[in-house]
C-alpha positions as CSV (number, residue, x, y, z in Angstrom):
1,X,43.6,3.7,-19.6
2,X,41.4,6.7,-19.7
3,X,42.7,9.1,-16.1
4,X,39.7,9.1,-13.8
5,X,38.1,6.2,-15.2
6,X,37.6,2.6,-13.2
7,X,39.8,0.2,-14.4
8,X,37.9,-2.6,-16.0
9,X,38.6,-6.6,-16.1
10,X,36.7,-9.5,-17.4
11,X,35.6,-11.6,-15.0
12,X,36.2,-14.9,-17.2
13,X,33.1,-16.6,-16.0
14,X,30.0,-15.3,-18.3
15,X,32.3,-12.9,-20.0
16,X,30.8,-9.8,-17.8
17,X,33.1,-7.0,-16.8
18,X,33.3,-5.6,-13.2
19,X,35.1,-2.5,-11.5
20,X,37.9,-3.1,-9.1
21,X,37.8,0.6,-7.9
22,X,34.2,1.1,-6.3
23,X,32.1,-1.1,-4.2
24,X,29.6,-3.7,-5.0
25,X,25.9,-0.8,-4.7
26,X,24.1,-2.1,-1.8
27,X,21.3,-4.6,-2.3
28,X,17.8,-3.7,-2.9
29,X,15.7,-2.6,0.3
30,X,12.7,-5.4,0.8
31,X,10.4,-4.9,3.0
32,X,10.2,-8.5,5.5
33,X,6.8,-9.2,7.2
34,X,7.2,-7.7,9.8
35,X,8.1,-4.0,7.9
36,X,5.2,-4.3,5.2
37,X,3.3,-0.7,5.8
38,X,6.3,0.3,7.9
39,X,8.9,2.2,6.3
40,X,10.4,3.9,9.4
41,X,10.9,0.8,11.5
42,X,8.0,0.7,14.0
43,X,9.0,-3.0,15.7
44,X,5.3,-3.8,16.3
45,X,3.6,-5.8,13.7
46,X,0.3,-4.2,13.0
47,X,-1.4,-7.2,11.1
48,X,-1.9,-9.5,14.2
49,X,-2.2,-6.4,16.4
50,X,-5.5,-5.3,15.0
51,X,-7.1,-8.7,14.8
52,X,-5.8,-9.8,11.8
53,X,-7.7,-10.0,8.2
54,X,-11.5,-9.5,10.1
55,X,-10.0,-6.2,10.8
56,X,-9.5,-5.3,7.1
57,X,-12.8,-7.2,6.4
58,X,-14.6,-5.0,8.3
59,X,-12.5,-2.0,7.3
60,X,-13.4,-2.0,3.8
61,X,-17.1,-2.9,4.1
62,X,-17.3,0.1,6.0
63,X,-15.6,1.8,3.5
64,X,-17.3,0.2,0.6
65,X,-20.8,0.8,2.6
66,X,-19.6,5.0,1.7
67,X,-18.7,3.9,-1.5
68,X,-22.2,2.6,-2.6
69,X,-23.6,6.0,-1.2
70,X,-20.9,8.7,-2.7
71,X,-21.3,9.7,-6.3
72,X,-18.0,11.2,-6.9
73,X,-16.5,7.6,-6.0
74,X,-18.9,5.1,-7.1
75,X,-18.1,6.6,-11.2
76,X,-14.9,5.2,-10.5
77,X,-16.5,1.8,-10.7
78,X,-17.2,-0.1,-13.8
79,X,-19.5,-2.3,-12.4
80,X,-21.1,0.1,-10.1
81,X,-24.1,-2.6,-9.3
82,X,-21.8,-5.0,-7.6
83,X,-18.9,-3.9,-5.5
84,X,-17.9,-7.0,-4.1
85,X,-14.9,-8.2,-6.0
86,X,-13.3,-4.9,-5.6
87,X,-14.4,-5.3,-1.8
88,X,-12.2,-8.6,-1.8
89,X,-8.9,-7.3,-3.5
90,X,-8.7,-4.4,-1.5
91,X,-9.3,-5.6,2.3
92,X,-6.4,-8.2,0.6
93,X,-4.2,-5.2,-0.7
94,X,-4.2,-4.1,2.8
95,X,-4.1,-6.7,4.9
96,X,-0.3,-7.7,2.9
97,X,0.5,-4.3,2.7
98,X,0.4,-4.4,6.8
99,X,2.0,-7.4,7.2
100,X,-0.4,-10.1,6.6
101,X,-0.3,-13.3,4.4
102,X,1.1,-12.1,0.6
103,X,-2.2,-13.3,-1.1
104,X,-3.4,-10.3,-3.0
105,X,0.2,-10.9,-4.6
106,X,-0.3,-14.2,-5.0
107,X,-3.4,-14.2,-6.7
108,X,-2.6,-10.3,-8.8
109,X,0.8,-10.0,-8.9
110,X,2.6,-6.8,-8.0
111,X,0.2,-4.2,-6.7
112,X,1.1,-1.5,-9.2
113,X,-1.6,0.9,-7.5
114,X,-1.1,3.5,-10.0
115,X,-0.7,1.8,-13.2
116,X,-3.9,-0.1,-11.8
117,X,-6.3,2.8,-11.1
118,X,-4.8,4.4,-14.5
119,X,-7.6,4.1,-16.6
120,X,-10.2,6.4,-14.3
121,X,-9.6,10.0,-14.1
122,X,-8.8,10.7,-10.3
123,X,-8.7,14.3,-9.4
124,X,-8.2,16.2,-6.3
125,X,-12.2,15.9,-5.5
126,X,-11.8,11.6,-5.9
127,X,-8.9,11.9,-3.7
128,X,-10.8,14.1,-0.7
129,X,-14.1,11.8,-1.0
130,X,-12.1,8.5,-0.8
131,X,-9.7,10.0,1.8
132,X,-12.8,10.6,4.0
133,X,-14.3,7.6,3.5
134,X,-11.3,5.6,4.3
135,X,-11.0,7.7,7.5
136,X,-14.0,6.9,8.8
137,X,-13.9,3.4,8.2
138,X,-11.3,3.6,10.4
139,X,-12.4,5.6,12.8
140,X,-15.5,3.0,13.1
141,X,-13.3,0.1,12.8
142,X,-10.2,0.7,14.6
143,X,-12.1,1.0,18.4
144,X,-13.0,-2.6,17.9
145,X,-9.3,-4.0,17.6
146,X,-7.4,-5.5,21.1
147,X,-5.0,-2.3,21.5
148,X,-4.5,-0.6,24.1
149,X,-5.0,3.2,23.9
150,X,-1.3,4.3,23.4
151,X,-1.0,1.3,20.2
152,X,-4.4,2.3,18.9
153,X,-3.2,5.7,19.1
154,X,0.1,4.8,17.3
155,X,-1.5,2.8,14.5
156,X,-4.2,5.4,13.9
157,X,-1.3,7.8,13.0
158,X,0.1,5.5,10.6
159,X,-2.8,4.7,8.5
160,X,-3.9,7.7,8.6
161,X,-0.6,8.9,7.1
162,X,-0.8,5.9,4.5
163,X,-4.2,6.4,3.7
164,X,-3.6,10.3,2.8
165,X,-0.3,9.2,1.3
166,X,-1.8,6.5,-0.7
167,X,-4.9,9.3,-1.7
168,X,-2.4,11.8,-2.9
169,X,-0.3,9.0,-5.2
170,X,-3.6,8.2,-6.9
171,X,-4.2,11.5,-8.2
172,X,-3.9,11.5,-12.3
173,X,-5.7,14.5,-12.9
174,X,-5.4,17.3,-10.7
175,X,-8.0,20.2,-10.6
């Protein structure tokens, strides 16, 4: 035996090998529905708070509406003439990501947001134009959900923070 090494032993079953000296690592973090889009904990499940997938409907065809109008976005398209099935995959994307039904997943598979938007070149102007139009989707959507002022408030914040997170992340080319 090797000082300062663990000691090793065969664990007979499958032949594998295992440390007696340090703890088992802890198991992966998962998010559960009602953390999707909530890494910090908030207790309140945004999904059903803001009205559910309508919301997110009616998010991204306000978003998409900018889309169709901006330029600088729509090149990031490659079928510029019809919008819709990137429309449908995204109000989905969102709607699991804030703790609604897993069917973007289902029907896509992992999200992979960067390795997905990959093949465009996204630089800091991209980010800004679809950071804008994002936030005032939601400024124009978010009124119409059943919160309260403090919980509108409160989930204003945290999109806001995901959308400019999410913005940032997408970057592959920076001016």
């Amino acid at each position: 035996m090797v000082p300062g090494w663990p000691r090793i032993r065969a664990t007979g079953q499958h032949g594998g090998a295992t440390t007696r000296d340090r703890a088992p690592p802890p198991p992966p973090r998962r998010r559960t529905p009602d953390r999707r889009g909530d890494d910090e904990g908030s207790r309140y499940p945004i999904f059903p708070g803001v009205g559910g997938q309508p919301f997110f409907d009616r998010l991204v065809d306000r978003f998409y509406d900018a889309v169709a109008e901006d330029p600088v976005l729509l090149r990031l398209y490659p079928d510029q003439v019809d919008l819709g099935p990137a429309r449908t995959r995204l109000a989905l994307f969102l709607g699991q990501y804030w703790g609604g039904p897993t069917t973007y997943s289902d029907e896509r598979g992992h999200p992979r947001l960067r390795l997905r938007h990959a093949p465009f070149v996204i630089g800091d102007e991209e980010r800004a134009h679809w950071l804008a139009a994002m936030l005032a989707a939601l400024e124009a959507t978010l009124p119409g959900t059943p919160l309260d002022d403090d919980l509108r408030a409160a989930v204003d914040e945290r999109m806001r923070d995901y959308f400019a997170m999410a913005a940032a992340g997408m970057v592959n080319a920076p001016d």
